[in-house]
Each structure stands twice: as C-alpha cells, then as structure tokens.
C-alpha angles and dihedrals in degrees: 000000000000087000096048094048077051096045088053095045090056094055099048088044085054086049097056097038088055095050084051091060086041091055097047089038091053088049094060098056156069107257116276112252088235087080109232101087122234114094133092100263112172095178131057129245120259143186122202108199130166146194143181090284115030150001114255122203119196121188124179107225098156101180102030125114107221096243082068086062127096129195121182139165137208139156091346097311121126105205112191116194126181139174131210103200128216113253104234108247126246117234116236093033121132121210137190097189148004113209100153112092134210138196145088127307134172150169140190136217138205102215121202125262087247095057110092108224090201092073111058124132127177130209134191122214132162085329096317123124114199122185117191104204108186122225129238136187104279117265110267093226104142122114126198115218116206121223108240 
C-alpha cells in the first residue's frame, strides 16, 4: 500500500506541476488557434474565403494597434506581421500576475494566380484584420512548344 499511496502522489504531484509549465507556457505567447488559450503558437490564425469577386483574409491579432501591423506582398505571397508591445510598467505597482503576453508573430500566404495583388485593402476591427484581394481572369502564360 505504501507504494501505491507513493506511486499516486507522484503522479498528482506530475499533473500540477504541468499545468504549472502550461500556465507559464500559455503566458508567453500569442493564444493558441484551438481557442482555449494555453499553448505556445508562434503564428497567427487565419481564415482564406472567396467569393465570386475577391479573396478575403481574416487574422486574428486581438491586442494589436493597427501601426504595429505589416502587410507585404511579393511573388504572389501575402505576408502579414504584427506586434503586440510591451505597457510600460508603472513604478510602485504591485502585481500578482502577469497573463497578457507580448511579442512578434507572423505568417505568410500563397495566394492563387486569379487573385490581383493590386487590389488589396485592409481593414482592423475588435482585433480582426480583413484584407479584400480582388480576382482577375487567370494569366494566359503557357507556351506550346512544337516537335520538330
């Protein structure tokens, strides 16, 4: 018995101090895309829609001001960057704990030959960026080569 009461306390004592490192894993980072926080995720959820005019990109970057954001393009590849700053912290406060996390994330997105890079627009909204790409007729870049 007395190995088996050991045996169990181990293990309860495995379980807290997981969910320690969870909990202190899940503080440094940006929220997991499952949802639920909790979980290192060093890229940014995104969703890819179309319809029969454009392309829309949705990212979730809650807690970022829009002038820490970055959109580029090039070669057909839509790369989104955001930062989450650090506040500057107040001297004499006195905190007992810290769960918002700061730092860089970004991803990156093969669009398709159809969508017109030219005209893109972004737009920020309770911590949701949406970029409207317009389509276009696909580019007519194939050559046929005769057999001599």
């Amino acid at each position: 018995q007395r190995k088996q009461h050991r045996t169990m306390t181990l293990s309860l004592f495995r379980n807290d101090f997981g969910r320690l490192f969870d909990d202190m894993e899940s503080a440094l980072d940006f929220p997991s895309a499952g949802g639920k926080g909790g979980g290192r995720q060093s890229t940014m959820a995104l969703d890819l829609a179309e319809n029969e005019k454009e392309y829309i990109v949705k990212a979730d970057i809650p807690g970022v001001a829009k002038e820490d954001i970055v959109i580029d393009i090039k070669d057909n590849l839509l790369t989104l960057k955001a930062e989450r700053k650090s506040a500057t912290e107040t001297k004499g406060d006195h905190y007992h704990f810290v769960e918002r996390s700061y730092g860089a994330v970004s991803r990156s997105l093969r669009m398709p030959e159809t969508a017109d890079l030219t005209s893109c627009k972004a737009k920020l909204n309770d911590g949701v960026l949406q970029i409207t790409i317009d389509k276009r007729e696909p580019p007519v870049n194939t050559k046929r080569i005769l057999i001599e």
